[in-house]
N, CA, C and O atoms as a CHARMM CRD file, in Angstrom:
* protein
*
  264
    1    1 UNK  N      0.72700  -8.73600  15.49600 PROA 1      0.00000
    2    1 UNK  CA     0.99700  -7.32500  15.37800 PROA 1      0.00000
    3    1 UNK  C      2.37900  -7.16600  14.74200 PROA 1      0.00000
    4    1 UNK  O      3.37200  -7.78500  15.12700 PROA 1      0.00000
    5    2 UNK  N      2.35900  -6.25900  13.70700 PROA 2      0.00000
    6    2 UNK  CA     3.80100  -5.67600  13.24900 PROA 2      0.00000
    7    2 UNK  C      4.43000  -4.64000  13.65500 PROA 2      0.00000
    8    2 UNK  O      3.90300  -3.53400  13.77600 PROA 2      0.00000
    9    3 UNK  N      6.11700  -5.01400  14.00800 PROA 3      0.00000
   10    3 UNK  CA     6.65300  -4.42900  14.69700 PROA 3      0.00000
   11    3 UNK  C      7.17700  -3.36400  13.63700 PROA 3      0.00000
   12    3 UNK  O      7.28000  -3.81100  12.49500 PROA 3      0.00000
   13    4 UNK  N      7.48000  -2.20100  13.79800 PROA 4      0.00000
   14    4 UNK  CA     7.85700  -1.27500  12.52400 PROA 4      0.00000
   15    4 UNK  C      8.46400  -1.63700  11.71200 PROA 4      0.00000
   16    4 UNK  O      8.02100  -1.52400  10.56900 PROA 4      0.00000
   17    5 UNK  N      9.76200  -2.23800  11.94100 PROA 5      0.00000
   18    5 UNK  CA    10.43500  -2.82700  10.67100 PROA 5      0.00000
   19    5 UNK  C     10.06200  -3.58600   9.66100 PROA 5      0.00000
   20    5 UNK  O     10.39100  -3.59700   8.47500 PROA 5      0.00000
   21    6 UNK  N      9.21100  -4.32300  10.38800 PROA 6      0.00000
   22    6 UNK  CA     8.35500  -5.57300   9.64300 PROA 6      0.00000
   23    6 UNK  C      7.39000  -4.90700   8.77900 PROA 6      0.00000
   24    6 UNK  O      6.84300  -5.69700   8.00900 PROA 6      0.00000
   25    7 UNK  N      6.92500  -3.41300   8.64500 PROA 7      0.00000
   26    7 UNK  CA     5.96700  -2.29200   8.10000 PROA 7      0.00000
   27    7 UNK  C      6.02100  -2.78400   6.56200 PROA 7      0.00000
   28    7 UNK  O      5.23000  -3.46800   5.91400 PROA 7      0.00000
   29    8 UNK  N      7.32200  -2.14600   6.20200 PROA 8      0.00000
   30    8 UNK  CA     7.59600  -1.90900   4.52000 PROA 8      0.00000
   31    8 UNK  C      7.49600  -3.37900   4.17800 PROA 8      0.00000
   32    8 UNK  O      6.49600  -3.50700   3.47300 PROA 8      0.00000
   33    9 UNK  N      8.20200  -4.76400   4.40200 PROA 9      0.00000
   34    9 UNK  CA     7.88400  -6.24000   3.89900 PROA 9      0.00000
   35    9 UNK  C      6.66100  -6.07800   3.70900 PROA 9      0.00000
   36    9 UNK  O      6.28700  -6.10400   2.53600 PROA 9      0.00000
   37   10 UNK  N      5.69200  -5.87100   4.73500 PROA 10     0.00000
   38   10 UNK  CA     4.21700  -6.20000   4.58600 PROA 10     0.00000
   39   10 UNK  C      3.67600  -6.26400   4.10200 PROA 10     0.00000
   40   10 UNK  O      2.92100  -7.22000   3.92300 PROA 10     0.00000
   41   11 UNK  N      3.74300  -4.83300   3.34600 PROA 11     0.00000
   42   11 UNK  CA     2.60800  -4.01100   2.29500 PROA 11     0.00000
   43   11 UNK  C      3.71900  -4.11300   0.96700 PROA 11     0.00000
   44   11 UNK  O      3.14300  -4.00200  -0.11500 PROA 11     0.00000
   45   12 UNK  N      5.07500  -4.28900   0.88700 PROA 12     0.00000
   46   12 UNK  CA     5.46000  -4.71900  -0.19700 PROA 12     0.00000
   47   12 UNK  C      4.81800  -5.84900  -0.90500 PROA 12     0.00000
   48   12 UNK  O      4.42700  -5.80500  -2.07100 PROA 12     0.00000
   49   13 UNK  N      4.72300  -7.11600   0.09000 PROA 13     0.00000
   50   13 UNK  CA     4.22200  -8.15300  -0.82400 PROA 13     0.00000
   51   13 UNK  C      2.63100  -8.38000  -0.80700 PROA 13     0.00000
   52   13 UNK  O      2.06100  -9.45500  -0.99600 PROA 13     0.00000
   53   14 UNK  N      1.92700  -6.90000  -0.49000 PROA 14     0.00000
   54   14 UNK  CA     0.48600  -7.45000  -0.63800 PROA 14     0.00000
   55   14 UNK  C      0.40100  -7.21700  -2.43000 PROA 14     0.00000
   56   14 UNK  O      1.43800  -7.03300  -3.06800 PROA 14     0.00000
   57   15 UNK  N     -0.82900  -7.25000  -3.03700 PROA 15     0.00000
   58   15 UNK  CA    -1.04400  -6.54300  -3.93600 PROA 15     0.00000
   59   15 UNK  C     -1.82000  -5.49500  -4.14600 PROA 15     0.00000
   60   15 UNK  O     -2.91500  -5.49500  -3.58300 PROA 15     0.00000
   61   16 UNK  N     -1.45300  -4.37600  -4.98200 PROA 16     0.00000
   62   16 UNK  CA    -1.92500  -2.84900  -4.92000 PROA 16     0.00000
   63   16 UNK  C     -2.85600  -2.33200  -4.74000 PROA 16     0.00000
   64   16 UNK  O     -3.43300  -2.06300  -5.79400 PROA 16     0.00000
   65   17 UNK  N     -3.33800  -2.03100  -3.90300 PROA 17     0.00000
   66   17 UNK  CA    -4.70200  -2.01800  -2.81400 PROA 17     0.00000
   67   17 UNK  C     -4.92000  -0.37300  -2.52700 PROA 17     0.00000
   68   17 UNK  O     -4.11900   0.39900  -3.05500 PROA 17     0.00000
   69   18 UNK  N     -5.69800   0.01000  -1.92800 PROA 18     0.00000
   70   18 UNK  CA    -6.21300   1.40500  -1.28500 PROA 18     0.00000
   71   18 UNK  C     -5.87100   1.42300  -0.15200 PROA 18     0.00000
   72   18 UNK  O     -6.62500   0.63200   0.41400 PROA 18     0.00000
   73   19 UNK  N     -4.94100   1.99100   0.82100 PROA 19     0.00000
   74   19 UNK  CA    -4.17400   2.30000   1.99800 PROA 19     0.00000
   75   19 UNK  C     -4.80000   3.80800   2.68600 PROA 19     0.00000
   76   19 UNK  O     -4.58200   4.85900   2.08300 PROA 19     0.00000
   77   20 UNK  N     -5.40000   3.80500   3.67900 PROA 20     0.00000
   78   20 UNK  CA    -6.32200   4.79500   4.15600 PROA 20     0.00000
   79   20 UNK  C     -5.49300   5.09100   5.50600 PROA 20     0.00000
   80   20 UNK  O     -5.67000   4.25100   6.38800 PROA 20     0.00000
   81   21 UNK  N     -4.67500   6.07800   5.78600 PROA 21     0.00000
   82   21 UNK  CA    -4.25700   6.45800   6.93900 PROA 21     0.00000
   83   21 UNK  C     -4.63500   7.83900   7.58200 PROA 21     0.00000
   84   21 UNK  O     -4.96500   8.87800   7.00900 PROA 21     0.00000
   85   22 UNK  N     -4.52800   7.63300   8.64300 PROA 22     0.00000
   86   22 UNK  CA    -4.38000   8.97400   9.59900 PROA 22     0.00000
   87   22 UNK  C     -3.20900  10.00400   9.15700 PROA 22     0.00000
   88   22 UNK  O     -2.04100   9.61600   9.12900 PROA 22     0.00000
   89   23 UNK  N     -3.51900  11.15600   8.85900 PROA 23     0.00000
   90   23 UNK  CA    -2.32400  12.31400   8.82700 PROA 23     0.00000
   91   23 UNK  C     -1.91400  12.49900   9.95100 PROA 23     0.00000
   92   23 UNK  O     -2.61900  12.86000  10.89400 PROA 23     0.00000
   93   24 UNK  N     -0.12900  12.16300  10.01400 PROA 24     0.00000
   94   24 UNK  CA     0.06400  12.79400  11.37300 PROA 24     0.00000
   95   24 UNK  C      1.88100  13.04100  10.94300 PROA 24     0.00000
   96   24 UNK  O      2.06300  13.25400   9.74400 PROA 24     0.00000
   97   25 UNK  N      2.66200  13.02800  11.48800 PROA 25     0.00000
   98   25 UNK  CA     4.09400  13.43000  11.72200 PROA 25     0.00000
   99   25 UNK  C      4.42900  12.78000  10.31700 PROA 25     0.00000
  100   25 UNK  O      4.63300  13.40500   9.27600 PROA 25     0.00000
  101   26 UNK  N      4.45000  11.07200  10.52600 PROA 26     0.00000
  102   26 UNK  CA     5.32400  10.49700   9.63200 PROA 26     0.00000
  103   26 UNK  C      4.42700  10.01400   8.76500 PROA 26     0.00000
  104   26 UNK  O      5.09200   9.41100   7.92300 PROA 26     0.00000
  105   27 UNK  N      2.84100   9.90800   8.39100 PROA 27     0.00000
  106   27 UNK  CA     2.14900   9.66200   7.62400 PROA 27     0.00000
  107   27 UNK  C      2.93200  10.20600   6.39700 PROA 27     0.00000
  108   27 UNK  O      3.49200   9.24700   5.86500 PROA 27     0.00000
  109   28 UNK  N      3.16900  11.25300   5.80100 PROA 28     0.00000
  110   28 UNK  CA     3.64000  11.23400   3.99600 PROA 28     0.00000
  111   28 UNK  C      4.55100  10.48900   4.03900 PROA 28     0.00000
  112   28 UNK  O      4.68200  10.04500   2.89800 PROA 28     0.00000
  113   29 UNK  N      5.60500   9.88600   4.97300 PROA 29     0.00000
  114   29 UNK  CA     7.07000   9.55000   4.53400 PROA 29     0.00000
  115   29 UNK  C      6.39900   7.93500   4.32900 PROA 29     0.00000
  116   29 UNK  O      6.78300   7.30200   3.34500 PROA 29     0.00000
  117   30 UNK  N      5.44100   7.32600   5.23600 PROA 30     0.00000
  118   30 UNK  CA     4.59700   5.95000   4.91800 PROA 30     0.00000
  119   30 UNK  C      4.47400   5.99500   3.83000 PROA 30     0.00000
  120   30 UNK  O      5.20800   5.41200   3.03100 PROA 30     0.00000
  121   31 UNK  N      3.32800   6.83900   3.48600 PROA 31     0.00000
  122   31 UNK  CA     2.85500   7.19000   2.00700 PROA 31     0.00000
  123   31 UNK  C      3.50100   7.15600   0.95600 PROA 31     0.00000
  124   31 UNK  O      2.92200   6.95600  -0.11100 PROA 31     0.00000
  125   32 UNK  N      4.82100   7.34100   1.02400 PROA 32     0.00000
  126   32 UNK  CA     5.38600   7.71700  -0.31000 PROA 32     0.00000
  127   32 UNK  C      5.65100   6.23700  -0.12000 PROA 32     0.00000
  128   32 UNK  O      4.98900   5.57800  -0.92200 PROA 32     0.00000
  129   33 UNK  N      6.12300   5.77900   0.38000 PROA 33     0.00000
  130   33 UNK  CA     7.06700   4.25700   0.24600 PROA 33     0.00000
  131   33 UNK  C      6.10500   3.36100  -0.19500 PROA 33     0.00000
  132   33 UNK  O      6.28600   2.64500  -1.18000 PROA 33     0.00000
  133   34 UNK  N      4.63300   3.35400   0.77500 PROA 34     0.00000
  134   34 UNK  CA     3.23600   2.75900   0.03700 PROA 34     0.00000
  135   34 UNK  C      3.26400   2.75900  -1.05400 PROA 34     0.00000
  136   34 UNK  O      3.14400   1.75400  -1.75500 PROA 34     0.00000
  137   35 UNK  N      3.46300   4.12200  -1.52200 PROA 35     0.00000
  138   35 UNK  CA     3.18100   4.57700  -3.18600 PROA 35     0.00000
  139   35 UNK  C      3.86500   4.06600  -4.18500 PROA 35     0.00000
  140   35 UNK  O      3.53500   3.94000  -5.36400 PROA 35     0.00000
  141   36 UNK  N      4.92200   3.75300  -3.59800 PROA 36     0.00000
  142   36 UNK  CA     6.39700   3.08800  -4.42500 PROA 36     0.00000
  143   36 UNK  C      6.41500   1.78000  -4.33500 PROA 36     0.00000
  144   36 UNK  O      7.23000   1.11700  -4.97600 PROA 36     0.00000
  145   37 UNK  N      5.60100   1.28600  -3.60300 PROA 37     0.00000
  146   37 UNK  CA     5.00500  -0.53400  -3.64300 PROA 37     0.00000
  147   37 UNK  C      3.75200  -0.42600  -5.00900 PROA 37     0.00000
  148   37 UNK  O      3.37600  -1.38200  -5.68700 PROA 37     0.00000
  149   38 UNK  N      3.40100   0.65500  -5.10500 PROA 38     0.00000
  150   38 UNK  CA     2.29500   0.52000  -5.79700 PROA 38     0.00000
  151   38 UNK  C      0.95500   0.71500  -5.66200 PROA 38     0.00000
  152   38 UNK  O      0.19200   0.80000  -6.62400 PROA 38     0.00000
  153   39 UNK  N      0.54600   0.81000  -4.24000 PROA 39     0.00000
  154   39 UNK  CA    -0.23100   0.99400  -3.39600 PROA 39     0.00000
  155   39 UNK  C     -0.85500   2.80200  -3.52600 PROA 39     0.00000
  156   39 UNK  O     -0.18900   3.81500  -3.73900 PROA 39     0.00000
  157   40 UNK  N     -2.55100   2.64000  -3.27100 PROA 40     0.00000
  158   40 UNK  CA    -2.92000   4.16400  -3.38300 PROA 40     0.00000
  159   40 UNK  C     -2.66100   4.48700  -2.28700 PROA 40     0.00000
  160   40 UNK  O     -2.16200   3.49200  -1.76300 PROA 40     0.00000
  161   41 UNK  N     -2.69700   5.43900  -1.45600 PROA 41     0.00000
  162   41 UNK  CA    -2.64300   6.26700  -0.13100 PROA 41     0.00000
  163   41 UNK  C     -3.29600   7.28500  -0.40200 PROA 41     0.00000
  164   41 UNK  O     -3.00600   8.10600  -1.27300 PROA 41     0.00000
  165   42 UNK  N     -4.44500   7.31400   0.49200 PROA 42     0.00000
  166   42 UNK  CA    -5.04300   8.37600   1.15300 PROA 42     0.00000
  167   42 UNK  C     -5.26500   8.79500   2.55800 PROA 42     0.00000
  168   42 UNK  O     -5.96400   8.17400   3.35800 PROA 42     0.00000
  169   43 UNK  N     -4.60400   9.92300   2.80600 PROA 43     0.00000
  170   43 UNK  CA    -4.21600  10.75500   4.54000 PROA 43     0.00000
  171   43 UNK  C     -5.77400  11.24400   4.77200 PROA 43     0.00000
  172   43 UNK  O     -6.56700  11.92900   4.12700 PROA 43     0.00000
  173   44 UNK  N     -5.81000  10.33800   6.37900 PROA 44     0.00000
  174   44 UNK  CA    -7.38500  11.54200   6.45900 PROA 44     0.00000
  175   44 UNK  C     -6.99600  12.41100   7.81800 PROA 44     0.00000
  176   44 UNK  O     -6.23900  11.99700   8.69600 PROA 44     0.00000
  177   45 UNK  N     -7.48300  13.35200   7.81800 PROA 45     0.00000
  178   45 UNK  CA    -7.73000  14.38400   8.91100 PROA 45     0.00000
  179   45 UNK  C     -7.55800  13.50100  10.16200 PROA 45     0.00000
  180   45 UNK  O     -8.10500  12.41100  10.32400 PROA 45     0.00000
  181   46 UNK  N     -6.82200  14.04600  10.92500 PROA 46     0.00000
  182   46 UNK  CA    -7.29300  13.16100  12.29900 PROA 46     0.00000
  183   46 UNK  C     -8.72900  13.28400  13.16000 PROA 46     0.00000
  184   46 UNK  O     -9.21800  12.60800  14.06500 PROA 46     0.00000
  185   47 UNK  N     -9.13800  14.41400  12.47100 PROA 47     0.00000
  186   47 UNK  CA   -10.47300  14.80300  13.34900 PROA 47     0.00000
  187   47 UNK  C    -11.79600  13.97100  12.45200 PROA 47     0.00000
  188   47 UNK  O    -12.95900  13.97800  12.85700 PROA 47     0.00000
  189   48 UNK  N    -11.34800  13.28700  11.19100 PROA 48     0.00000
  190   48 UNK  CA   -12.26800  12.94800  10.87200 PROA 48     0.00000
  191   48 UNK  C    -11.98300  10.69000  11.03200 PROA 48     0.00000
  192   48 UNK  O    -12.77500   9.76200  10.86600 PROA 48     0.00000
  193   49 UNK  N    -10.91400  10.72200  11.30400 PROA 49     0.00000
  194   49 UNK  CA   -10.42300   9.28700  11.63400 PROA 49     0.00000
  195   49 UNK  C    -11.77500   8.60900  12.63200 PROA 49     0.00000
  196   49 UNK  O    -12.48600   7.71500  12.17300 PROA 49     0.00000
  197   50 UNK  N    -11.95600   9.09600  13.82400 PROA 50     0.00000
  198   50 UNK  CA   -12.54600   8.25300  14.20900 PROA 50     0.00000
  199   50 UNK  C    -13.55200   7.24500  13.94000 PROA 50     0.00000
  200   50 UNK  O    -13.74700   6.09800  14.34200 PROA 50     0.00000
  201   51 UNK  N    -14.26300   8.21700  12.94400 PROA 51     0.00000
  202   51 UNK  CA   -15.60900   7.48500  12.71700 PROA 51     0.00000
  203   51 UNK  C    -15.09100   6.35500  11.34500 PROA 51     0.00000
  204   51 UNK  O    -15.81300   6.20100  10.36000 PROA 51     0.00000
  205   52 UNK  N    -13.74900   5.64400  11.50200 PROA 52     0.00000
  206   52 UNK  CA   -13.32300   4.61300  11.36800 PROA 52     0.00000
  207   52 UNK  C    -12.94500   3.95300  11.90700 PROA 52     0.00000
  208   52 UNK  O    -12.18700   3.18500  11.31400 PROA 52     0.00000
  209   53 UNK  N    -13.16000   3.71100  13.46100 PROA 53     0.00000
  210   53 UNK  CA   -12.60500   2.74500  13.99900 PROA 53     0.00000
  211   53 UNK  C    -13.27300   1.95400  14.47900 PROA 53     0.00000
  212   53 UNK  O    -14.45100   2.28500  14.61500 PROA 53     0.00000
  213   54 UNK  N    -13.07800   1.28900  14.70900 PROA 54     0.00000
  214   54 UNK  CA   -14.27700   0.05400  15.25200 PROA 54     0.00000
  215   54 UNK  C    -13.99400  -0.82100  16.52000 PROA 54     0.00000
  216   54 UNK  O    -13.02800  -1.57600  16.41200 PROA 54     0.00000
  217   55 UNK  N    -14.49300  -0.83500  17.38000 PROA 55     0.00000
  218   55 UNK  CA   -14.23100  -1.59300  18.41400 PROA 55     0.00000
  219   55 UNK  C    -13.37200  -0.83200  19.01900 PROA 55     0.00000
  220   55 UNK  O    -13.29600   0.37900  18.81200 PROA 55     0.00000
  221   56 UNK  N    -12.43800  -1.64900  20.05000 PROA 56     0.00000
  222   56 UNK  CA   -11.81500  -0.78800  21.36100 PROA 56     0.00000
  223   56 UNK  C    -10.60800  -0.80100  21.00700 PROA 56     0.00000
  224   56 UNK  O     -9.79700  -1.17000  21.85600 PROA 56     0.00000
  225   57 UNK  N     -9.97300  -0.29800  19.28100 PROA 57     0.00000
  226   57 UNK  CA    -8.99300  -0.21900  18.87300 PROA 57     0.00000
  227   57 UNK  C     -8.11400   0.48800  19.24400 PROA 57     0.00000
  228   57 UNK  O     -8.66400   1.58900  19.29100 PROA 57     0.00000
  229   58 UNK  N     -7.02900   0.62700  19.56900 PROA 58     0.00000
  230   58 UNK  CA    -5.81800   1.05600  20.50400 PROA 58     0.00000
  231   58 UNK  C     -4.93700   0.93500  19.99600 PROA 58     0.00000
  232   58 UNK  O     -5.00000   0.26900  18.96200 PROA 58     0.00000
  233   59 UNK  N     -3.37800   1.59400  20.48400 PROA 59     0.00000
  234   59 UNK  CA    -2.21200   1.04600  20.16000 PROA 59     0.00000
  235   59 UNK  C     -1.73500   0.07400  20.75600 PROA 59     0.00000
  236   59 UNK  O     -0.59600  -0.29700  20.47300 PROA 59     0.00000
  237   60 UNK  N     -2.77600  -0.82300  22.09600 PROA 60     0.00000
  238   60 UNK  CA    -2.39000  -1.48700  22.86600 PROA 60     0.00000
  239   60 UNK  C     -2.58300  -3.39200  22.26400 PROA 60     0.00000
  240   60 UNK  O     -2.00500  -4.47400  22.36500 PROA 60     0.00000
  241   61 UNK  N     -4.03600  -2.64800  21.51500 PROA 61     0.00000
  242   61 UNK  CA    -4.94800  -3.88600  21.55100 PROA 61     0.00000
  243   61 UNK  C     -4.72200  -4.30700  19.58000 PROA 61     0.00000
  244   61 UNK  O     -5.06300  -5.35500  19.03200 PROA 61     0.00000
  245   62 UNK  N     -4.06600  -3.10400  18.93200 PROA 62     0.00000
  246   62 UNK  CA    -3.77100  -3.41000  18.08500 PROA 62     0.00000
  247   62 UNK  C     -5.23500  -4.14200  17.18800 PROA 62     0.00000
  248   62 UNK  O     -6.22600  -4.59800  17.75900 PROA 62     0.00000
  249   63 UNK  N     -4.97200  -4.07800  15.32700 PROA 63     0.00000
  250   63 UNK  CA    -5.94800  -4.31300  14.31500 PROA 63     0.00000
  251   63 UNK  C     -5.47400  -5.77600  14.11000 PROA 63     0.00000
  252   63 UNK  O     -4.50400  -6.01200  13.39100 PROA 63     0.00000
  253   64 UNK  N     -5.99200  -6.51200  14.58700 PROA 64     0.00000
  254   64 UNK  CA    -6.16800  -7.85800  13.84200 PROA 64     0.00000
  255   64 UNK  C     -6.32400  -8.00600  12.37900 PROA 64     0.00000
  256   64 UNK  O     -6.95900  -7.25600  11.63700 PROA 64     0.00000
  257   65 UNK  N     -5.77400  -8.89400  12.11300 PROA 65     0.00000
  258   65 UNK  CA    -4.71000  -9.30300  10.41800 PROA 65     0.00000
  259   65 UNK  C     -6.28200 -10.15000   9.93200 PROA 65     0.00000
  260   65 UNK  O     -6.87200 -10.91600  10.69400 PROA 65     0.00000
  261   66 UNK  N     -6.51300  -9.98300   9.24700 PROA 66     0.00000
  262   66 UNK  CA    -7.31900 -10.80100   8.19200 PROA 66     0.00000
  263   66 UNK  C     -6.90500 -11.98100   7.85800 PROA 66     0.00000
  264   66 UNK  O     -7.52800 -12.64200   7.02700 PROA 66     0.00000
């Protein structure tokens, strides 16, 4: 799991990919920095997020890394 700081390294050194987040407080300020790696960003509704999640995903249990 990445700890926030560790956020921007991350997705700096992936390569320029489609980034699908939840809209919420600090989602655009992500976004823009995404955007400035190169990366697309698209904000979804929070009411329509769920029917992306899979399994008993949490902030606890955290998305396992590929």
């Amino acid at each position: 799991m990445l700890k926030r700081i560790q956020v921007p390294a991350f997705f700096a050194n992936l390569p320029p990919c489609l980034i699908g987040m939840e809209a919420c407080a600090g989602a655009h300020d992500w976004a823009r920095k995404f955007q400035g790696f190169g990366h697309e960003v698209k904000l979804i509704a929070p009411q329509y997020v769920k029917a992306y999640v899979r399994g008993n995903k949490n902030d606890y249990n955290g998305i396992p890394l590929p």
